[in-house]
N, C-alpha and C positions, 0 to 999 in steps of 0.2 A: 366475538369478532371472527372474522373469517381469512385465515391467514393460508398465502401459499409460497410456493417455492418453485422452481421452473431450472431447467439445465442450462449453464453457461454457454453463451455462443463464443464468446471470446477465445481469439486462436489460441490454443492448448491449453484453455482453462477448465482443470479439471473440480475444483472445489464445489463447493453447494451450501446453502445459505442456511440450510436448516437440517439435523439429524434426526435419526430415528428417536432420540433419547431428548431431542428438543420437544417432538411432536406429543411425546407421554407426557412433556412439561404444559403445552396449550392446551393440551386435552384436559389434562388435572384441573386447569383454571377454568375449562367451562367454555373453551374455546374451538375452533374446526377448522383442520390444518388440509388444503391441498396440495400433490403433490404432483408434477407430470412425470410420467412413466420412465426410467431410467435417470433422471434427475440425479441420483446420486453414485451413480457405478462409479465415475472416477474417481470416485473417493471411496470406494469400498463398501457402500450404504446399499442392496437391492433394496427394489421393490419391497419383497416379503416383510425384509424387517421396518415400513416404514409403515404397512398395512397391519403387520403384529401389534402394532403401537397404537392403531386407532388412526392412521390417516387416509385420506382418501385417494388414490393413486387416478389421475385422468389424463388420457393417452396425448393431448395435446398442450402446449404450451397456452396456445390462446383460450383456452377451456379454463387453465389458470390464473392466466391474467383477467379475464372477463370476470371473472368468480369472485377473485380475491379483493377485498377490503386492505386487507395488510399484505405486498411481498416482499420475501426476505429474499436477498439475491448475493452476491460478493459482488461482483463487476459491475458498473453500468451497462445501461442498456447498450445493444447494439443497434446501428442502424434501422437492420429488418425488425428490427422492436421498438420504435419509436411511434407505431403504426399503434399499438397496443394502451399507447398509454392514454389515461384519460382523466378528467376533470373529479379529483375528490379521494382520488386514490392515494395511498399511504405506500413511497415506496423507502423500503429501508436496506441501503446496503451501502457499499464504497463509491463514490463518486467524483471527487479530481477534477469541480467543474471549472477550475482556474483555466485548465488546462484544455476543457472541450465546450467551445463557445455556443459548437449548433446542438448539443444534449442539454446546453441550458436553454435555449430557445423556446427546441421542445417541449421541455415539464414546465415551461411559464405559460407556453401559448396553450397548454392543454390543461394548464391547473392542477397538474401535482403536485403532494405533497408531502416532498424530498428528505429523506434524513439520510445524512452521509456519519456514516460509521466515523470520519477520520476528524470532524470537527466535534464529534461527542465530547465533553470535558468531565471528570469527575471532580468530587468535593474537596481533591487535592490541587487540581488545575491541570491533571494530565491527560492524556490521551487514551483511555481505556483499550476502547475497540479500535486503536491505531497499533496500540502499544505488541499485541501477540505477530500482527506481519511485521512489523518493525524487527522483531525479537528474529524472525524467523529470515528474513529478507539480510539483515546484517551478518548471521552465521552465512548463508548462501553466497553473499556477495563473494565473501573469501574462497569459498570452495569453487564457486565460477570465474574468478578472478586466476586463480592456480590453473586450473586449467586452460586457460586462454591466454599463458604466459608459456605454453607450450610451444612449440617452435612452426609446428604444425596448421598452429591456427593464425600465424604470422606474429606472434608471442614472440620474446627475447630471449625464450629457451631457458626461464629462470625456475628454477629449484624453489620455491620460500622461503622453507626451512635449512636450503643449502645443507652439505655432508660436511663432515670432519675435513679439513684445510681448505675447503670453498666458502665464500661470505655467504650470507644469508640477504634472499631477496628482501626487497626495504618497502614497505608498505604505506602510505596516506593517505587518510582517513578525515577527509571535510564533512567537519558535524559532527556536535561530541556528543548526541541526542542518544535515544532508544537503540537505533539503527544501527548508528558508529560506537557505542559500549558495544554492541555484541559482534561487530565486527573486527572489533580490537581481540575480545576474548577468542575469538576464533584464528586472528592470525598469532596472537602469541603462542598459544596453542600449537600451530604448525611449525613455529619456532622463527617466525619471520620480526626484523628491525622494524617495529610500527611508531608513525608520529601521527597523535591525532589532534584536529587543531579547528579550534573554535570562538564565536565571539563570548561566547560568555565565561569571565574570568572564574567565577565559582561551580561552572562544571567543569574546567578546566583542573578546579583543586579537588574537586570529588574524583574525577578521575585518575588524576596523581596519587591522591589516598587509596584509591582501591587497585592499584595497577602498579603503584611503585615503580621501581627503576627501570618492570616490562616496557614500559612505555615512554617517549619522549610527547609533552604538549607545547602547543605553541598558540600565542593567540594570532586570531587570523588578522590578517593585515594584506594585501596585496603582494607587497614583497614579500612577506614570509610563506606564502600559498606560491606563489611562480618559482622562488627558491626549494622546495619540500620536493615540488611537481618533477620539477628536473632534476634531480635526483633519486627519484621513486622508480619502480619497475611495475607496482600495483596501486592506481588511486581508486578509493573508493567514497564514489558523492553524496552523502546523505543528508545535507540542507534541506528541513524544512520549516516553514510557515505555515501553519493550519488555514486550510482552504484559500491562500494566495498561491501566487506564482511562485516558484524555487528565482532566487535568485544567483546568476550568470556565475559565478564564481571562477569558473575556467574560462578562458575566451580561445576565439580562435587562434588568437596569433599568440597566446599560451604553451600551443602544444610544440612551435618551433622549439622550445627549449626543453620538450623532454625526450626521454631517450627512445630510437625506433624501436618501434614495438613492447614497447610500454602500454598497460592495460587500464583505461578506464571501467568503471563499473558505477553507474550512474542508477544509484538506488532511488532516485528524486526522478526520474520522468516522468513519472504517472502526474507530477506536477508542474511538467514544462524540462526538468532536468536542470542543475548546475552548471553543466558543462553547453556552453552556447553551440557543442557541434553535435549535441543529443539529438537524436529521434526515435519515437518508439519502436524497440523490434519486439520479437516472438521468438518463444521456446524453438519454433520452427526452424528460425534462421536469426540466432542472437548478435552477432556482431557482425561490425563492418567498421572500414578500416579509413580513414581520414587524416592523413599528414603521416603516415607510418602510424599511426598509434591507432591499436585498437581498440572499438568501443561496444561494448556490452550495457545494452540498453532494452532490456526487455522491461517490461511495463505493470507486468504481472508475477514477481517472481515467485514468491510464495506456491503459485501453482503449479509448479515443478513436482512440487511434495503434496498431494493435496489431503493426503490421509491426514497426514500433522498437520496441517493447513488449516483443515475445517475445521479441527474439533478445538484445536487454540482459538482460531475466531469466532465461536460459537460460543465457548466459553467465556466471552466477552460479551456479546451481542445479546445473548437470552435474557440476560436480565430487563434490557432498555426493550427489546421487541416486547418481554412481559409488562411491562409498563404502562405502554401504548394500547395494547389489546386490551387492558383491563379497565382504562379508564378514559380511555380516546386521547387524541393525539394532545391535542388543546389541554387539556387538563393534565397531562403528565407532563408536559413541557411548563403549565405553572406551578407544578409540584416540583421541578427537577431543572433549575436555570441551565446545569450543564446538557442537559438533553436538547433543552429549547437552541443551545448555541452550533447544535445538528441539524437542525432544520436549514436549510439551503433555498428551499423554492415553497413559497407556502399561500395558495388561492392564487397566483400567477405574478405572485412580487417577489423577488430575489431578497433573502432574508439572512444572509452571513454577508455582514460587510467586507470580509476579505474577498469572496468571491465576486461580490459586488463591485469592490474599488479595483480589483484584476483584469475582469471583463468590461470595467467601464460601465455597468449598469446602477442605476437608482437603486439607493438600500432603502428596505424600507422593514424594520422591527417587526417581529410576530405580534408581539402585543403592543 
């Protein structure tokens, strides 16, 4: 098969779908990896070492796209790449089509055939190639969370970890998922009061088991979420549902009761967000400020970092891309039901019924 990779247009999206060290991985199986030219600098990858490995470097994006059989990407397409896409193609990377009505449009009206990294399931039932941004996305919430409690950024001026006779800033964490464990470990860490509060009673108890007294949980309830909120100095939203919409958790007339300049960080936007007053921003210009409170909604976080970035999601992704390559898409997906339940757009039918009952579209099964 004939696999490529192309440079994120996505604002400030520095990651890249495939390394140098994936490329000696297709190659080994027999496979022939395209690469466009500079593809990988944000993440530390040149050229040289992608061409030491046996790939083939071509100066344009659409020389890739046109070429490729299989593209490994992180982000959905953009816009000016919707132009590219075409009837038969195999695209595999992150897609969030809850969330972007006219990119499902696209791959149905043209016949792609969609595998989103974030509805992958494994023989466990979890999230594989969701699980390393998760991992990476929950430590950053905290760290961008701190900083935008600065006073500077119309933050409440709060400390986290607070000093010796000052309290410690108090943290809330909706969603006791991938995302919100490593958001916990990160604010206890800085020495900050975390309450993490979820619907589900048994990761509520796994959590209290590995976290002990660092941590207060609570199951979620409406009133126990608007009580937590108004008292919190840093919420962080991590709800989600594989390939649905995030649901509303925060509403607007929520934020009346928390404190000015108290800090959301809404790690669920790339699926609609939690918070009903989310909208996507960019590394460029991440927050904006609605009732006093500000909100930190960048869409892609993980991209911040994109060196750790790739090589965690990569190390997830090669195995299912090898997959595909070696036996075509259709036969690895009846080899491998959790792979099949990635599949999102398949000959021009919407094929994850969550994204299907999101968008309002006919589901209709791969096989």
């Amino acid at each position: 098969m004939i696999i490529g990779t192309t440079r994120e247009l996505k604002n400030h999206e520095y990651r890249v779908g495939i390394t140098p060290g994936n490329v000696h991985s297709y190659l080994a199986a027999g496979h022939q990896v395209l690469v466009e030219a500079g593809a990988g600098l944000g993440s530390g990858f040149s050229d040289e070492e992608y061409a030491a490995q046996g790939a083939t470097i071509l100066p344009t994006a659409e020389e890739v796209w046109a070429r490729s059989e299989m593209l490994v990407k992180v982000k959905e397409p953009e816009p000016e790449e919707y132009r590219l896409l075409r009837k038969g193609l195999i695209l595999y990377t992150y897609l969030h089509l809850a969330a972007c009505p006219e990119l499902t449009d696209h791959l149905l009206s043209a016949g792609v055939n969609a595998v989103a990294y974030e509805t992958i399931r494994d023989k466990m039932g979890s999230l594989p190639c969701l699980r390393p941004m998760s991992e990476i996305a929950g430590r950053l919430s905290i760290q961008e969370g701190a900083k935008y409690l600065e006073y500077a950024y119309g933050g409440r001026g709060i400390l986290l970890g607070g000093v010796p006779g000052v309290k410690r800033g108090k943290v809330v964490i909706i969603g006791g998922g991938i995302a919100g464990t490593y958001a916990a470990k990160a604010a206890v860490g800085m020495g900050a009061e975390v309450t993490v509060i979820d619907s589900n009673l048994y990761r509520l108890v796994y959590l209290d088991d590995i976290f002990g007294t660092a941590i207060t949980t609570l199951y979620s309830t409406e009133t126990n979420i608007v009580r937590a909120i108004s008292e919190a100095d840093l919420i962080i939203g991590t709800v989600l549902i594989p390939g649905a919409s995030t649901p509303k958790l925060i509403r607007h007339e929520h934020l009346s009761h928390m404190k000015k300049g108290a800090v959301i960080v809404d790690v669920a936007v790339d699926q609609g967000g939690c918070c009903e007053t989310s909208h996507v921003t960019y590394h460029s210009d991440p927050v904006f400020i609605e009732e006093g409170i500000v909100h930190y909604c960048v869409g892609n976080m993980p991209g911040a970092v994109p060196r750790t970035s790739t090589i965690a999601l990569t190390n997830a992704t090669l195995q299912y891309g090898l997959a595909i390559a070696a036996n075509g898409l259709e036969a690895a997906c009846k080899a491998d039901p959790g792979l099949a339940l990635g599949v999102n757009t398949y000959n021009g039918r919407c094929t994850n019924e969550n994204v299907a009952q999101s968008l309002g579209l006919p589901y209709t099964p791969m096989f």
